[in-house]
C-alpha positions in Angstrom: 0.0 0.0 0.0 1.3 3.6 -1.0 0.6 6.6 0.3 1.6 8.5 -2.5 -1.0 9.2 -4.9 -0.4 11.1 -8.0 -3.8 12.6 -8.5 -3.3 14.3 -5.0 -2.0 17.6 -5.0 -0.6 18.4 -1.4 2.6 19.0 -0.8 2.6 16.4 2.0 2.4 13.9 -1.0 4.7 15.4 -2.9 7.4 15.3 0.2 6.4 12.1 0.6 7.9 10.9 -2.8 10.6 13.2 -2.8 11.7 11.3 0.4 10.8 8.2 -1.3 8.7 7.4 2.4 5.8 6.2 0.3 5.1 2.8 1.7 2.5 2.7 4.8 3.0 -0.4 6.0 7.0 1.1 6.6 6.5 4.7 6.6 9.5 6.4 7.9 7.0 9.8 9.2 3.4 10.4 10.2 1.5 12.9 8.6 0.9 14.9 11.6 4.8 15.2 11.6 5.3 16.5 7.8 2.3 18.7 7.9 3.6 20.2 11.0 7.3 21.1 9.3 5.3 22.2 6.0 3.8 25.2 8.5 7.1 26.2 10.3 9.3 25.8 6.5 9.4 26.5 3.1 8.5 23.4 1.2 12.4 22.8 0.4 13.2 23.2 3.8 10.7 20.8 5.3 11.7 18.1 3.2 15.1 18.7 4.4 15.0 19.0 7.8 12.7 15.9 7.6 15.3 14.3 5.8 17.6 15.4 8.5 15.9 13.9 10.6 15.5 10.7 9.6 19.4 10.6 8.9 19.6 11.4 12.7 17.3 8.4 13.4 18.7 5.6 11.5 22.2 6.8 12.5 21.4 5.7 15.8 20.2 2.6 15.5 22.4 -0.7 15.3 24.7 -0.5 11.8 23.4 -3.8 10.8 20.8 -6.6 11.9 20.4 -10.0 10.6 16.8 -10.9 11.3 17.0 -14.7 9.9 16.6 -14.2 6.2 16.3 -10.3 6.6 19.0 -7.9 7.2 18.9 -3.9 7.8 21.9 -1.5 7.2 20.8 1.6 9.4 24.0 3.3 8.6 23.4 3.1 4.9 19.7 4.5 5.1 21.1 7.6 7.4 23.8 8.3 4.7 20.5 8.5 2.0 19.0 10.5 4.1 22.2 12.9 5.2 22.5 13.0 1.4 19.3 13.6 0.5 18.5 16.9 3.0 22.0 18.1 1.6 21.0 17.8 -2.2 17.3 19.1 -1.7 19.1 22.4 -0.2 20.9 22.5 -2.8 18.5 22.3 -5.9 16.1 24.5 -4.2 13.0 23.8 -6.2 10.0 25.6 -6.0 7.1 24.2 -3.9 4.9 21.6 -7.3 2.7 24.1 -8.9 5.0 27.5 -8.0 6.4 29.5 -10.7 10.1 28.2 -11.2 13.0 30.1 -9.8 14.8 31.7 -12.5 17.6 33.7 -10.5 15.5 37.1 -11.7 14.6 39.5 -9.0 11.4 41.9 -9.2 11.7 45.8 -8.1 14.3 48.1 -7.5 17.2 48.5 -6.2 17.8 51.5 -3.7 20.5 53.2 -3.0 22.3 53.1 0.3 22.5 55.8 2.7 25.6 57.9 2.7 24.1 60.2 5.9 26.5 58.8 7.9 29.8 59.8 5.3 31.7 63.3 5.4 31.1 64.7 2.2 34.5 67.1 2.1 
């Protein structure tokens, strides 16, 4: 079961891919938890301090377990995610539906102050 659906437009769903934390049964946050870093952040930001965090959490978990025929390797999921928040910041894409960033800035520029200068 995913909880990713395409059709959906929030940007909980769209974190939710972008961290690739889409399956349910194994989902690495709750939906309270994203929705309440969408409110304090940007959209880039929330996905990378959620990314962050989950870094933080697998990092201190055991490096490896061997659970008979399964075996987890915290340490390399942390890395992904330690990646991942680092990679997001530096893309910065807009939030999905948000005019592109284009490096162009709207308005003027003023000119500073000079008050404070001797003019002789």
């Amino acid at each position: 079961m995913f909880t990713f659906d395409p059709t959906l437009s929030s940007l909980r769903d769209q974190i939710r891919l972008r961290l690739a934390d889409t399956d349910a049964s194994a989902s690495v946050f709750a939906d309270e938890t994203i929705d309440a870093m969408l409110a304090m952040y940007s959209y880039d930001e929330a996905c990378a301090q959620l990314a962050e965090s989950a870094g933080a959490e697998f990092a201190r978990k055991a490096s490896i377990i061997d659970n008979g025929p399964l075996r987890y390797e915290y340490q390399e999921r942390s890395a992904f995610f330690t990646n991942l928040a680092k990679s997001v910041r530096s893309l910065a894409m807009p939030a999905p539906g948000s005019p592109p960033f284009t490096g162009a800035t709207f308005g003027s520029f003023e000119l500073p102050s000079l008050d404070r200068y001797r003019t002789d």
